[in-house]
Each structure stands twice: as C-alpha cells, then as structure tokens.
SEDO-65686 format. One line per 4 residues: their letters; for each residue x, y, z of N, C-alpha, C, CB. Coordinates in steps of 0.05 Angstrom, whole numbers, m for minus. Atoms other than C-alpha are relative to their C-alpha. Glycine has a CB too. Layout:
N
A) X/Y/Z/X/Y/Z/X/Y/Z/X/Y/Z ~ ...
This chain:
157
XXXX) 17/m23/0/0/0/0/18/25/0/m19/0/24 ~ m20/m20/9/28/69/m10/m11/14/27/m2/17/m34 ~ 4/m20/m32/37/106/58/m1/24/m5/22/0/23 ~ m7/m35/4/23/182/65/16/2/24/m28/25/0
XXXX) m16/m17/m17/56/222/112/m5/2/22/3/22/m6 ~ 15/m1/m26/8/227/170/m8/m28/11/m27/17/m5 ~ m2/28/m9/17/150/170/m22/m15/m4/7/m2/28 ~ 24/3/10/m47/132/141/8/m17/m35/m16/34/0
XXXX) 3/19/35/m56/98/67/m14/12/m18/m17/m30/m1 ~ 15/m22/36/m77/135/0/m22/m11/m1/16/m5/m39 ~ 25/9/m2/m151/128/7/m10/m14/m30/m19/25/11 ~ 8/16/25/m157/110/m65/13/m32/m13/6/19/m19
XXXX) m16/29/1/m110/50/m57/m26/m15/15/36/m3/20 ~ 18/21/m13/m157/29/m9/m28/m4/m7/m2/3/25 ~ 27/m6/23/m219/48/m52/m2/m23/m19/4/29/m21 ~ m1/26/17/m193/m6/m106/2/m15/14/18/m4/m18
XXXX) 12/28/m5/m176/m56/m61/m20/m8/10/12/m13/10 ~ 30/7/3/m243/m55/m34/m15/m6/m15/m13/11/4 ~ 25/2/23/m283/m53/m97/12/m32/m10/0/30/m31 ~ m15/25/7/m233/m112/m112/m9/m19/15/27/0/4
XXXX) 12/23/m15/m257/m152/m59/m29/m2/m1/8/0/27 ~ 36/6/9/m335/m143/m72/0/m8/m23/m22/26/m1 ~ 5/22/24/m327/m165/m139/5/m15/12/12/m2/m26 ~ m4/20/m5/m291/m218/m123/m26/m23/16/22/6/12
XXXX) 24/0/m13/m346/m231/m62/m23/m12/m14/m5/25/7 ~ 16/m11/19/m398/m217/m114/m1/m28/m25/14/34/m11 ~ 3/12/20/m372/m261/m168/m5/m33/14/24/6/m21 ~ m7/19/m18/m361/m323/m113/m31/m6/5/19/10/24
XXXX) 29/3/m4/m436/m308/m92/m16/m11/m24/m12/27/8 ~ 21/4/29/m469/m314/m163/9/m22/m8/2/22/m27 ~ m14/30/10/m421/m383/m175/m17/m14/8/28/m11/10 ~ 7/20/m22/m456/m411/m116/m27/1/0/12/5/28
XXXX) 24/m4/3/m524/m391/m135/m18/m21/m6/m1/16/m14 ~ 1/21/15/m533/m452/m180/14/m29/26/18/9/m32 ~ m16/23/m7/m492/m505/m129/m6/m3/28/31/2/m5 ~ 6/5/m27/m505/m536/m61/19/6/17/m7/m23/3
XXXX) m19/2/m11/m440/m523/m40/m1/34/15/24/m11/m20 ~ m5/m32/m11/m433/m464/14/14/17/m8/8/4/21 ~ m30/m22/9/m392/m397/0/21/m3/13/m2/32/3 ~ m23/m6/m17/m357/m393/56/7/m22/25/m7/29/12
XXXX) m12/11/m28/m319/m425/113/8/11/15/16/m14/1 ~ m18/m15/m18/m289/m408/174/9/m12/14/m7/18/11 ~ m19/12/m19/m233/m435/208/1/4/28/23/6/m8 ~ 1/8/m31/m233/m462/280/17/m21/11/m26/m7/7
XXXX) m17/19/m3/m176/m487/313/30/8/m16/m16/m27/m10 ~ m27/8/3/m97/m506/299/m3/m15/m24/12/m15/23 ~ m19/25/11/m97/m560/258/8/4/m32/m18/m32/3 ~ m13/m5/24/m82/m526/188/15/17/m7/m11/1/m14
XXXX) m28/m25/m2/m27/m476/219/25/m28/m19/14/12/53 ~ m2/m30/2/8/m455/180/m7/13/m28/28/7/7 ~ 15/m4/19/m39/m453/119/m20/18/6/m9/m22/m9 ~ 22/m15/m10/m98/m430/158/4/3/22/m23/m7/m2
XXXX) m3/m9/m27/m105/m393/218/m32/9/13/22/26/0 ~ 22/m10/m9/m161/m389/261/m15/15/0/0/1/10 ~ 17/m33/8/m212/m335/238/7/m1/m21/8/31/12 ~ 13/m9/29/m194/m333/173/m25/m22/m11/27/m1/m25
XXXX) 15/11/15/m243/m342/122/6/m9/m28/m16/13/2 ~ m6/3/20/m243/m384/60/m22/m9/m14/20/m12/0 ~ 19/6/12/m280/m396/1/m7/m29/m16/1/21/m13 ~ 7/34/13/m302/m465/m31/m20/12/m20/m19/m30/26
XXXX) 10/13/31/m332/m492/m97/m1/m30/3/23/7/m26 ~ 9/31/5/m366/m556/m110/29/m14/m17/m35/m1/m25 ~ m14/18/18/m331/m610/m150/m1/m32/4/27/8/0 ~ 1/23/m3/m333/m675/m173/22/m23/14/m5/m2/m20
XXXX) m17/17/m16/m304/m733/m141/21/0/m9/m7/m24/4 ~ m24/5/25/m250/m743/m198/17/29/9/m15/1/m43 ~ m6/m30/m4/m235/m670/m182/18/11/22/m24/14/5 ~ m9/11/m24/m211/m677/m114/27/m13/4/m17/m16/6
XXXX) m30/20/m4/m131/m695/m111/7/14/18/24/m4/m23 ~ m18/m3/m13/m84/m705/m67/15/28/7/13/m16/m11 ~ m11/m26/1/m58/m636/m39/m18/19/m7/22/3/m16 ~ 25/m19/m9/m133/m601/m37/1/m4/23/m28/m4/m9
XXXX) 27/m7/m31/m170/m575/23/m19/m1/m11/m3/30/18 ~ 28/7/2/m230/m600/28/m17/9/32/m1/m36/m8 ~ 6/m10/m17/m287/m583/73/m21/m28/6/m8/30/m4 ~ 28/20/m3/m330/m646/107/m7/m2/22/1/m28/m8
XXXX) 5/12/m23/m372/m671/153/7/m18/22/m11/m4/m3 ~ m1/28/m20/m359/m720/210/m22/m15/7/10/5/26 ~ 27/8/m6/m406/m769/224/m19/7/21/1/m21/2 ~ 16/m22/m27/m431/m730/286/m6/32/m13/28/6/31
XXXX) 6/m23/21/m445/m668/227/16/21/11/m32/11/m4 ~ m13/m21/m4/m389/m627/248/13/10/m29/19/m7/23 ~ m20/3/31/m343/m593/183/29/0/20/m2/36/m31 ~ m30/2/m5/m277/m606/181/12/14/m30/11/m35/5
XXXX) m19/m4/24/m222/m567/140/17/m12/3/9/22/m7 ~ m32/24/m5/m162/m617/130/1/0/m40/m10/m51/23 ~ m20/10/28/m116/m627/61/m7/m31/m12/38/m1/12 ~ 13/28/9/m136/m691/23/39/m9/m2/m28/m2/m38
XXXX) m28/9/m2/m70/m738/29/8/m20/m19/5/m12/26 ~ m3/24/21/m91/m796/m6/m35/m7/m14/14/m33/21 ~ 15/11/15/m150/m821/m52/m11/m26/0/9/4/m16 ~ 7/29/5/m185/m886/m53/m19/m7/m18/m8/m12/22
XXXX) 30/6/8/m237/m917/m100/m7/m25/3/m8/6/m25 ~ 14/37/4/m280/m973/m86/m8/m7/m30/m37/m6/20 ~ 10/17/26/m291/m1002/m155/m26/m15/m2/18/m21/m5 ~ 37/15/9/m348/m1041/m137/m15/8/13/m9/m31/2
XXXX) 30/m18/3/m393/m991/m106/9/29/m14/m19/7/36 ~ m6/m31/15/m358/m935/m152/4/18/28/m33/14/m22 ~ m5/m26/m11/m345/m889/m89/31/7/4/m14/1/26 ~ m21/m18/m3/m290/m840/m82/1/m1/34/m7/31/m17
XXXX) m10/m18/m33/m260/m828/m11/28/6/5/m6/m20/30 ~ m17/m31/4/m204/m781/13/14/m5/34/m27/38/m6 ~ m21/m7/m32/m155/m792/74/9/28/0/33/m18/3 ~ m4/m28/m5/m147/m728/101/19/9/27/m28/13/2
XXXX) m15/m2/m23/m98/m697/154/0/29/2/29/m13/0 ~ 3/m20/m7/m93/m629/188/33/5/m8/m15/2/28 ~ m26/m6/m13/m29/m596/163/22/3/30/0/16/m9 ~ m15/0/m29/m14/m584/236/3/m28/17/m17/21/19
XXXX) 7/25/m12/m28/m653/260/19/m22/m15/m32/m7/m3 ~ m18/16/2/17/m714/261/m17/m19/m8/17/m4/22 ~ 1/28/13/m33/m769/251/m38/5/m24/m1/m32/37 ~ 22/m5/6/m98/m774/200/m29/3/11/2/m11/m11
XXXX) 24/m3/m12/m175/m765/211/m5/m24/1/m19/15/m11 ~ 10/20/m1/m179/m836/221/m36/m8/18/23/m10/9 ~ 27/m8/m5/m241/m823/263/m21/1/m12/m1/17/6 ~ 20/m16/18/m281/m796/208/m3/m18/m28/14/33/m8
XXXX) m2/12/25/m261/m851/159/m28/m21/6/33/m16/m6 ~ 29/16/9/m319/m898/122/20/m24/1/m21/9/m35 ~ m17/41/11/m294/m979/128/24/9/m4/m10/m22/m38 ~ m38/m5/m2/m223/m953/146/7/19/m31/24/m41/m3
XXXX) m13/m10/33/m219/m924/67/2/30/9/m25/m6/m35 ~ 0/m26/4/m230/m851/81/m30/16/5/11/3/m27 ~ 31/m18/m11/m288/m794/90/m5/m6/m29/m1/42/15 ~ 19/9/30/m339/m823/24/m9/26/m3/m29/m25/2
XXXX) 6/m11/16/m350/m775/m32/m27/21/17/m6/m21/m23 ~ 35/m13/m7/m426/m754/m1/4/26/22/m25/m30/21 ~ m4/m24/m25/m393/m717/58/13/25/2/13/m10/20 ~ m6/m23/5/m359/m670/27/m13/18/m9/14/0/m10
XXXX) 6/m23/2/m382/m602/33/7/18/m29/12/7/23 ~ m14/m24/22/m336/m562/m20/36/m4/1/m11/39/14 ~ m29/m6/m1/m264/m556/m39/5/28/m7/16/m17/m19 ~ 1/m26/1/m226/m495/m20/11/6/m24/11/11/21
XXXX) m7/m4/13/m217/m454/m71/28/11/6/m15/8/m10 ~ m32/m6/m2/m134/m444/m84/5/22/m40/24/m46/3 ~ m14/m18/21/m101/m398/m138/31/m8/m1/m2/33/9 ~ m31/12/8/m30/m423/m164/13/m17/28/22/29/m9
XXXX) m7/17/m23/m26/m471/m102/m8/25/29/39/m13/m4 ~ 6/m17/m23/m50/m411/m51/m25/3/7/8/25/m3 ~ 23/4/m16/m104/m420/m10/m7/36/1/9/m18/33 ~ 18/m29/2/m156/m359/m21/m14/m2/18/m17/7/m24
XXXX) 11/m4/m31/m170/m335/44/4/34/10/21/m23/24 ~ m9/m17/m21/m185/m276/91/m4/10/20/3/12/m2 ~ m9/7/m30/m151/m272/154/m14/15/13/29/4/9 ~ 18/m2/m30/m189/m260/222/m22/7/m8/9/20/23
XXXX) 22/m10/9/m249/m230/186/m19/m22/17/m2/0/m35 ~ 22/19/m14/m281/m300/215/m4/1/30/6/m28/m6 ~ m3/m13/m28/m271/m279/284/m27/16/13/24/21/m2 ~ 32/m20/m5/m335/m244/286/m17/m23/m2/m12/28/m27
XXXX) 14/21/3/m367/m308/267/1/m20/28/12/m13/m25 ~ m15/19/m26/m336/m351/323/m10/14/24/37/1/2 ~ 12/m14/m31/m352/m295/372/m29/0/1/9/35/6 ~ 32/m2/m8/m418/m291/362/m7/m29/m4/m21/23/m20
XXXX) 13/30/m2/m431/m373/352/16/0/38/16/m31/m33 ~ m10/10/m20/m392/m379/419/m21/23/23/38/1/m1 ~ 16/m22/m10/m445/m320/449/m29/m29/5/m4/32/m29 ~ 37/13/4/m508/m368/434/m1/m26/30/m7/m25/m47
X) 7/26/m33/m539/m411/494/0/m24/m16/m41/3/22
C-alpha cells in the first residue's frame, strides 16, 4: 500500500482494493447460486497452521469426485455433522460400489482423521461439503475476518 505522511494509506488504494474484494465476493456469490456447496468457511482451531489460521475465512466450490486430488483442502462432515477443513492426502476408490473417498490430515497434526473414515478407506464422496478454492497452489483466504463469526456462535446458549 502506498503510505502518506500522516501515517495513514492513500484512500484510493484502499478504494480499489475494496471494490476488488466485492467483486470478487460478488462473483463467488453468483457461482454458488446454482450449487449446493456453501460460499464460505471459517476456520476453527490449529490443525491447518500454517496454511490457515483461526478466523480466517475461506471460500469453496463444488466438484466432482475425480476433481478432488491429493494436496486439496476440502471441507466435510464427520459423522456426528461437524465440518472439518483438512488437506486430502490420499485417494481411494471402491470399484465395486464406484465411491470415491479421501484420507485427510490437518497440516498441523501428526496423525490422520482416522475417526471420520468410512470402512477404514476414508471420509466417502457424499460428505464433502466443498473444496477450498486455491489460486496457483494458494489458499484464497481472509484472515481473522471470521472472528466475528466464532464470537458470536460462541455467544449463543
């Protein structure tokens, strides 16, 4: 950003990158118009330091199972309907009921979601939520904005 003098930021720098981020926003919303898949996420917790950090927010997009490799974030359920964000590690397909499933691990974490796996293979195709969306391997995210989210779910009786 371009600093003035009084230690402040050239209001028109910050004019574009605002309007920059409502499109963006904007175009993200109208994708998702058409798809079951939520806009947004918001990170809770350690376990994908030092990719994600608690409070930020990121955005997801549907996709098919095929779609889904090794070295995404993905966003799923647990069988108790919690989401989880975790990195997909490894891939499986059953062949003979056709499903896709997805070992997943928390960059920050030493061992997988074994917990969360279907018949030991992995979290099945159905439970995924969305994969995050990335840009040249960079996770499109932003930071603490979700923090407001968190405070006020952690507010409710």
């Amino acid at each position: 950003m371009t600093p003035k003098t009084d230690g402040g930021f050239d209001p028109s720098l910050q004019n574009i990158l605002t309007t920059l981020l409502l499109v963006l926003l904007v175009l993200f919303a109208i994708s998702a118009l058409d798809s079951k898949t939520p806009l947004l996420a918001v990170v809770k917790g350690v376990s994908m330091l030092p990719t994600l950090r608690e409070g930020d927010i990121v955005f997801l997009k549907s996709a098919s199972p095929g779609d889904i490799r090794v070295g995404d974030v993905v966003v799923y359920t647990t069988p108790r309907g919690e989401l989880v964000i975790h990195r997909v590690i490894g891939v499986v397909v059953d062949h003979e009921t056709n499903t896709y499933y997805y070992r997943t691990e928390g960059d920050n974490n030493v061992i997988e979601d074994l917990p969360n796996y279907e018949r030991g293979l992995g979290v099945p195709y159905s439970r995924i939520v969305g994969k995050v969306v990335e840009f040249n391997g960079y996770v499109f995210k932003i930071p603490y904005l979700g923090y407001i989210t968190l405070l006020l779910r952690s507010l409710r009786p």
